[in-house]
Residue frames as qw, qx, qy, qz and C-alpha x, y, z in Angstrom:
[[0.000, 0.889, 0.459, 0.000, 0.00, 0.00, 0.00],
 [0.546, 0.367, -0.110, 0.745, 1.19, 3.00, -1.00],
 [0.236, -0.480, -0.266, 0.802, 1.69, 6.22, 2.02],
 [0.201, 0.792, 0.352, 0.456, 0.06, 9.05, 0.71],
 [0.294, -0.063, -0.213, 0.930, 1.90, 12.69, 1.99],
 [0.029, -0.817, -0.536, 0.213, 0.34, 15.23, 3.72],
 [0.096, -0.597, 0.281, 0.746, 2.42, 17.94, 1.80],
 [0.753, 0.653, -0.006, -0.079, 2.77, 18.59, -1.57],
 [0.923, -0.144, 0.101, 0.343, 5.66, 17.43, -3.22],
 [0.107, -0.819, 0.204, 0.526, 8.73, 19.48, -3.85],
 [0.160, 0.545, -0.468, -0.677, 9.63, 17.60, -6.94],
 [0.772, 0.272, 0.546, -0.176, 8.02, 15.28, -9.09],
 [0.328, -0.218, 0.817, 0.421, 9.33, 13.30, -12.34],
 [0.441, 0.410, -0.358, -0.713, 7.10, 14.09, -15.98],
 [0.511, 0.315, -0.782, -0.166, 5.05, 10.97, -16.23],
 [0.255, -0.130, -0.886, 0.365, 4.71, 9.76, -12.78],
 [0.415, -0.726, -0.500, -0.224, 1.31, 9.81, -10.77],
 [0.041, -0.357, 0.501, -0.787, 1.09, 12.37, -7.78],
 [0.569, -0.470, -0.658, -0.151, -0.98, 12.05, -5.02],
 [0.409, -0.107, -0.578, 0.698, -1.30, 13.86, -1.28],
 [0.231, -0.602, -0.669, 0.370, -3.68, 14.67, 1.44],
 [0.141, 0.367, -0.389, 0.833, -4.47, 17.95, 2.88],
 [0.431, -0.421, -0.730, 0.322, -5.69, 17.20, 6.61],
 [0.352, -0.332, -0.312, 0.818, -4.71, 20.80, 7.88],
 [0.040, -0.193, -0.241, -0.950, -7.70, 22.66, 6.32],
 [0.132, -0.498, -0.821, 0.246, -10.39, 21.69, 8.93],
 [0.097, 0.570, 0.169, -0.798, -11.26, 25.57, 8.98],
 [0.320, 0.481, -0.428, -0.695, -12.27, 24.58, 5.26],
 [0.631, 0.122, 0.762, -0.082, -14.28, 21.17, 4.83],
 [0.146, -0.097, 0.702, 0.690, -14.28, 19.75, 1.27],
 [0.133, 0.491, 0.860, 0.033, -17.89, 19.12, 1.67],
 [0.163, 0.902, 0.330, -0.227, -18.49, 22.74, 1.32],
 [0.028, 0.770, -0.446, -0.456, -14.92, 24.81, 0.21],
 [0.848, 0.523, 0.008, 0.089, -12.85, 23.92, -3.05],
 [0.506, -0.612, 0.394, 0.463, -9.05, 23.72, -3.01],
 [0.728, 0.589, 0.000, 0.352, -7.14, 24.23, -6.39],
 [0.501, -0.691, 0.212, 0.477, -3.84, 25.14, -7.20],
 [0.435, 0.896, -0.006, -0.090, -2.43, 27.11, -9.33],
 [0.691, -0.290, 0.325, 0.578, 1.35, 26.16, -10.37],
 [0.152, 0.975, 0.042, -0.156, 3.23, 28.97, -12.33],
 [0.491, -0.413, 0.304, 0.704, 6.40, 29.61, -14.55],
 [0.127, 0.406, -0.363, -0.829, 7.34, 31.59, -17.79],
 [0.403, 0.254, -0.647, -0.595, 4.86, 31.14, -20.14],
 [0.644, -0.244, -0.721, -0.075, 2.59, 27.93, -18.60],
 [0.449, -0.282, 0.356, -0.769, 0.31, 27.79, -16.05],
 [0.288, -0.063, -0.940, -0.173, -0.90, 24.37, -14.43],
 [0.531, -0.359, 0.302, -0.706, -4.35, 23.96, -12.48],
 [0.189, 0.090, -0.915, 0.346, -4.74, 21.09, -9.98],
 [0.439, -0.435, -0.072, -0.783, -8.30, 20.56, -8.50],
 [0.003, -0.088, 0.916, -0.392, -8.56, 18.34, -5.25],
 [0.554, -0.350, -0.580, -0.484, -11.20, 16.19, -4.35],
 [0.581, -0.543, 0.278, -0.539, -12.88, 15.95, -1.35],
 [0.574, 0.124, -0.794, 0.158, -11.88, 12.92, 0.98],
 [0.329, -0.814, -0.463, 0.122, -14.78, 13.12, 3.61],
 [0.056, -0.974, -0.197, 0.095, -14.09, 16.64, 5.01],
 [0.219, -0.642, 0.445, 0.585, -10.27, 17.07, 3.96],
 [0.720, 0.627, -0.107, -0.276, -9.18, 16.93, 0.50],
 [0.750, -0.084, 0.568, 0.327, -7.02, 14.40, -1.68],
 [0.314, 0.759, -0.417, -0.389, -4.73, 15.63, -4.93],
 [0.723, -0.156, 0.637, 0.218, -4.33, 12.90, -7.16],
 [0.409, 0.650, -0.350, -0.537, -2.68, 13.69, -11.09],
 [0.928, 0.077, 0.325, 0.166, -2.68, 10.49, -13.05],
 [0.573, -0.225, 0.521, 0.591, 0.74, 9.92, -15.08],
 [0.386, 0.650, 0.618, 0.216, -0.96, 10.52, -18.35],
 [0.104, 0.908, 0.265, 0.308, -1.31, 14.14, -17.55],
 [0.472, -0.833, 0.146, 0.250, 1.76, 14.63, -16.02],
 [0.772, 0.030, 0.493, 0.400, 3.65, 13.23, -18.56],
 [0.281, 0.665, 0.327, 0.610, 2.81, 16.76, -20.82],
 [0.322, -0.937, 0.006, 0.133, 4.02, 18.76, -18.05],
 [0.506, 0.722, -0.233, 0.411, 6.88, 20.88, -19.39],
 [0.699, -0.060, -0.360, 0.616, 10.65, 20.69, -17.08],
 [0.245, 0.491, -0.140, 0.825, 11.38, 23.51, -15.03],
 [0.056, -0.015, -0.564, 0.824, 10.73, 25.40, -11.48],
 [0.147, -0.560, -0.609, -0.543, 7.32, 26.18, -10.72],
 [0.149, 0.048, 0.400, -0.903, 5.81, 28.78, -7.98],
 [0.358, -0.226, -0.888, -0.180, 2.78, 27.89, -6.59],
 [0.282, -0.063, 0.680, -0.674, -0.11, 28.67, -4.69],
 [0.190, -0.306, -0.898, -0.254, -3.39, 26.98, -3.36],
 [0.425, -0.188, -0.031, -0.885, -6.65, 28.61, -2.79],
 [0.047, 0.345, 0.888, -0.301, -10.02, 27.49, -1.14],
 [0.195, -0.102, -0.105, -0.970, -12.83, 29.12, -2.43],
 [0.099, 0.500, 0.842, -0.177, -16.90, 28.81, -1.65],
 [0.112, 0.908, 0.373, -0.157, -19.55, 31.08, -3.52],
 [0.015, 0.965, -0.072, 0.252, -17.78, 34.70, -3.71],
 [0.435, -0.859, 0.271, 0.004, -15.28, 33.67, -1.31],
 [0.937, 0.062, -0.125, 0.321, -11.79, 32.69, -1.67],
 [0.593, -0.732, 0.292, 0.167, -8.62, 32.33, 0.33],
 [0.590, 0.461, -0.643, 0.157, -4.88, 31.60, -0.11],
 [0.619, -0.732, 0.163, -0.234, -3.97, 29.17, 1.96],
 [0.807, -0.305, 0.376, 0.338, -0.61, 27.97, 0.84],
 [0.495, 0.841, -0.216, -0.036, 1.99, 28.50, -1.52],
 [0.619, -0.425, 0.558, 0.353, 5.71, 27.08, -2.37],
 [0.501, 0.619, -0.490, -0.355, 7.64, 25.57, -5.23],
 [0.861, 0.118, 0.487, 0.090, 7.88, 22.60, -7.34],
 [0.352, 0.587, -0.453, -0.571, 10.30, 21.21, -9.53],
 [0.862, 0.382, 0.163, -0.291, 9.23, 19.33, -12.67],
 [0.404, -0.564, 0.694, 0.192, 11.86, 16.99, -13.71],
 [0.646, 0.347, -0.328, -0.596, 12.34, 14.98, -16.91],
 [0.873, -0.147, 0.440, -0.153, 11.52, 11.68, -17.40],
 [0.125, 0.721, -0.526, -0.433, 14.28, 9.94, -18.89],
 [0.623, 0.232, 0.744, -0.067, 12.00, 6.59, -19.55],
 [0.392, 0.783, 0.224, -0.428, 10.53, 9.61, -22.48],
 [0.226, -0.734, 0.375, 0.520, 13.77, 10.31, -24.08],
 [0.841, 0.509, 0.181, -0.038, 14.02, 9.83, -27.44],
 [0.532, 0.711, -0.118, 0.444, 16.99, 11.82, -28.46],
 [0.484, -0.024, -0.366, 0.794, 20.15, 13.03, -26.00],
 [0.101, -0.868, -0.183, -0.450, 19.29, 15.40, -23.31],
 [0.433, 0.334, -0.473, 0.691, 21.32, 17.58, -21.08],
 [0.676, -0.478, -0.558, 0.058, 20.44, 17.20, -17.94],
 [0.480, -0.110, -0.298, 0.818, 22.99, 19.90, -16.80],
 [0.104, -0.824, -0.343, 0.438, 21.81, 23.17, -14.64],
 [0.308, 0.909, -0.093, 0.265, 21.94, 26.64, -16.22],
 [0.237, -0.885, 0.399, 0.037, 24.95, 26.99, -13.85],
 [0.488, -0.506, 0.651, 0.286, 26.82, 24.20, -15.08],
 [0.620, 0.590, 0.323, 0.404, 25.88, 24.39, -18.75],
 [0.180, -0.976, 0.092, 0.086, 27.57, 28.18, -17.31],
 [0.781, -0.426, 0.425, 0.169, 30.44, 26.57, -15.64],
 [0.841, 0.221, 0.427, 0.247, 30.98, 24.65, -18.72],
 [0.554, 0.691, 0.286, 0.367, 31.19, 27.23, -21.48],
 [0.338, -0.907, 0.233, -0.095, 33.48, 29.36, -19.18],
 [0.653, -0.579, 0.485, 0.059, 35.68, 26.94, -18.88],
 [0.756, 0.391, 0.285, 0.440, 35.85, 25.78, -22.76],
 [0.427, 0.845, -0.036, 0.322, 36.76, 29.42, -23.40],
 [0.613, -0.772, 0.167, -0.003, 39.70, 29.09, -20.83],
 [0.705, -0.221, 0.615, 0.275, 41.26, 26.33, -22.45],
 [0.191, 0.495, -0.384, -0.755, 40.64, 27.82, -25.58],
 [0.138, 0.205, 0.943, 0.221, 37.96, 25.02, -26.94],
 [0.334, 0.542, 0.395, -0.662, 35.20, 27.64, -27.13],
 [0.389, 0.536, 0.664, 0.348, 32.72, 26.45, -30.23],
 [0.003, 0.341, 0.112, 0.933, 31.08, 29.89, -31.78],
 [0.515, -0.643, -0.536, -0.184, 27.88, 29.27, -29.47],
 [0.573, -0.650, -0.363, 0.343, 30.17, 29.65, -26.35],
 [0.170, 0.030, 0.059, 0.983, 32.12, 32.64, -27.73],
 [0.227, -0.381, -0.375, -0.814, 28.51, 34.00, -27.74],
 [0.505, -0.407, -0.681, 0.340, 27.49, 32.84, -24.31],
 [0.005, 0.601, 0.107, 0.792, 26.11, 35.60, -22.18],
 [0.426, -0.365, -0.571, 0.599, 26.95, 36.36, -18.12],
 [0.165, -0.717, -0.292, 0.611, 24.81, 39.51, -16.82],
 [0.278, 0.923, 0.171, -0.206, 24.52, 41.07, -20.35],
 [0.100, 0.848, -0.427, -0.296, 27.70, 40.24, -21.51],
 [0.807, 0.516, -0.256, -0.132, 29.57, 38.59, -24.04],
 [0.883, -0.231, 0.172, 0.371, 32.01, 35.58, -23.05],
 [0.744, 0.343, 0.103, 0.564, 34.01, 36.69, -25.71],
 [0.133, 0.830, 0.099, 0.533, 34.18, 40.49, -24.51],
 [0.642, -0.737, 0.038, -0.207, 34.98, 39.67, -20.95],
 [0.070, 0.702, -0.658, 0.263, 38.59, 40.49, -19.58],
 [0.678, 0.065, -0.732, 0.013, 40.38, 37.38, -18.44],
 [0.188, 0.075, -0.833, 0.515, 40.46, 38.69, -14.78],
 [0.493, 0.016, 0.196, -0.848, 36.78, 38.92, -14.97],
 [0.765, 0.072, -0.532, -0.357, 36.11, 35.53, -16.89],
 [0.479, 0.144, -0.808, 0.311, 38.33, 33.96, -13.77],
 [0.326, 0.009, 0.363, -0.873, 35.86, 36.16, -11.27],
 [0.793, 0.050, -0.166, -0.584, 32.82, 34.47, -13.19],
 [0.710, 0.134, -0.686, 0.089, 34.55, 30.86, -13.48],
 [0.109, 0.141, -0.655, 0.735, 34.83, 31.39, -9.59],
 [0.393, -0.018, -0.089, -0.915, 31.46, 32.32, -9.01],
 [0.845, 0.048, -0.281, -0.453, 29.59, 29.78, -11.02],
 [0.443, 0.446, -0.733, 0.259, 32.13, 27.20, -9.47],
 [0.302, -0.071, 0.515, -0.799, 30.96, 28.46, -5.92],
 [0.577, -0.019, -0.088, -0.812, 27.64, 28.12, -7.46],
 [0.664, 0.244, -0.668, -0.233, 28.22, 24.52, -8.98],
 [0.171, 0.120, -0.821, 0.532, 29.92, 22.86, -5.73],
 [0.392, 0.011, 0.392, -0.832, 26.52, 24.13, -3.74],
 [0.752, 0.188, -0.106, -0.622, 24.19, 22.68, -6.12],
 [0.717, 0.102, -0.672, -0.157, 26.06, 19.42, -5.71],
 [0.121, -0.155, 0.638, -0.745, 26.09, 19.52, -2.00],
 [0.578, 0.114, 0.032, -0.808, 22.42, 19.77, -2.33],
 [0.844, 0.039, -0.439, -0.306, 22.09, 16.71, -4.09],
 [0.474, 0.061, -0.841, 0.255, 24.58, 14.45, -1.75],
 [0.059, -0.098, 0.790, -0.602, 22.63, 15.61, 0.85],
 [0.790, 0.101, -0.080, -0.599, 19.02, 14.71, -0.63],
 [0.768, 0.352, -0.533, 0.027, 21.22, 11.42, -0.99],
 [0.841, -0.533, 0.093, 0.012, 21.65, 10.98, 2.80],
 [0.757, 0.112, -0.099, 0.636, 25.87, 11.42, 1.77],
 [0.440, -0.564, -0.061, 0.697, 28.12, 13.95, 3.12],
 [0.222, 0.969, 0.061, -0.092, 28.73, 17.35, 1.98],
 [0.611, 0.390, -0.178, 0.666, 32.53, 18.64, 0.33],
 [0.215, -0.813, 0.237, -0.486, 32.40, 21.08, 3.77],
 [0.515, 0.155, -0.662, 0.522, 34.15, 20.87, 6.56],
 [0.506, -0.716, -0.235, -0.420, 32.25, 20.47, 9.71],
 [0.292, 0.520, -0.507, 0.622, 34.50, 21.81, 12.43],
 [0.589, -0.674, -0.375, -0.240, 33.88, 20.48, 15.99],
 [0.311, 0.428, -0.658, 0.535, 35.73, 20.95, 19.10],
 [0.770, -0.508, -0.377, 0.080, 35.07, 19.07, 22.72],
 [0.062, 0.527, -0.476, 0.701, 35.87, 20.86, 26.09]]
């Protein structure tokens, strides 16, 4: 049997069923309020309508229709409404990962900061294609940008890069590349 969460989820895989509670709107019984949610990024806009599940409600998206949800961050909130009235009573963010069951053709899987990272670092070594000579940091051209400013950026996005794997080893229950400093007296 599968657990159903009393949260929404923070990310969820293009393709796969969701599914999760919400218990903590007693001040809002399904039998009388609606819950939807409204997910949000450039250009696409998803709505979500819970059903009731005696007086709390139950989000469940079937694969099918997740499966034509487009990759990327989303901002979120969820409302309750009845009649005239309606509330926010939540909000966060989800991100929409690809499924790589889908894949037909190669896909790069790398962040904007380390598709960054990268093309910084071809024009270092002097492998820069004409794309990355055309790359663009804060409104400016890779190719215009003084070497002790490309090594400033390569620093940066580096900083950036390191963080964003952190992140994962520690969604991965694994240690971090910090040092965790302790001392006993």
């Amino acid at each position: 049997m599968v657990n159903i969460p009393l949260n929404e989820p923070l990310t969820l895989v293009a393709g796969d069923t969701i599914r999760w509670d919400r218990e903590d709107l007693s001040n809002y019984p399904a039998s009388i309020w609606t819950l939807k949610y409204y997910f949000v990024k450039t250009n696409e806009q998803i709505v979500i309508t819970a059903s009731a599940n005696g007086d709390h409600f139950r989000v469940v998206v079937a694969a099918s229709v997740t499966a034509n949800y487009s990759v990327g961050i989303y901002k979120w909130n969820a409302y309750v409404s009845k009649g005239e009235e309606r509330y926010k009573v939540d909000e966060g963010t989800l991100e929409i990962k690809a499924d790589y069951a889908a894949q037909t053709t190669g896909y790069d899987s790398r962040s904007h900061v380390k598709k960054t990272l990268d093309a910084i670092e071809a024009v270092i070594e002097g492998r820069a294609t004409q794309d990355h000579l055309s790359y663009s940091i804060a409104g400016r051209s890779i190719a215009k940008i003084s070497p002790e400013e490309l090594i400033r950026w390569w620093s940066f996005y580096k900083q950036q890069y390191q963080r964003e794997l952190d992140a994962e080893r520690i969604a991965n229950n694994l240690g971090t590349s910090k040092k965790i400093l302790t001392r006993f007296i």
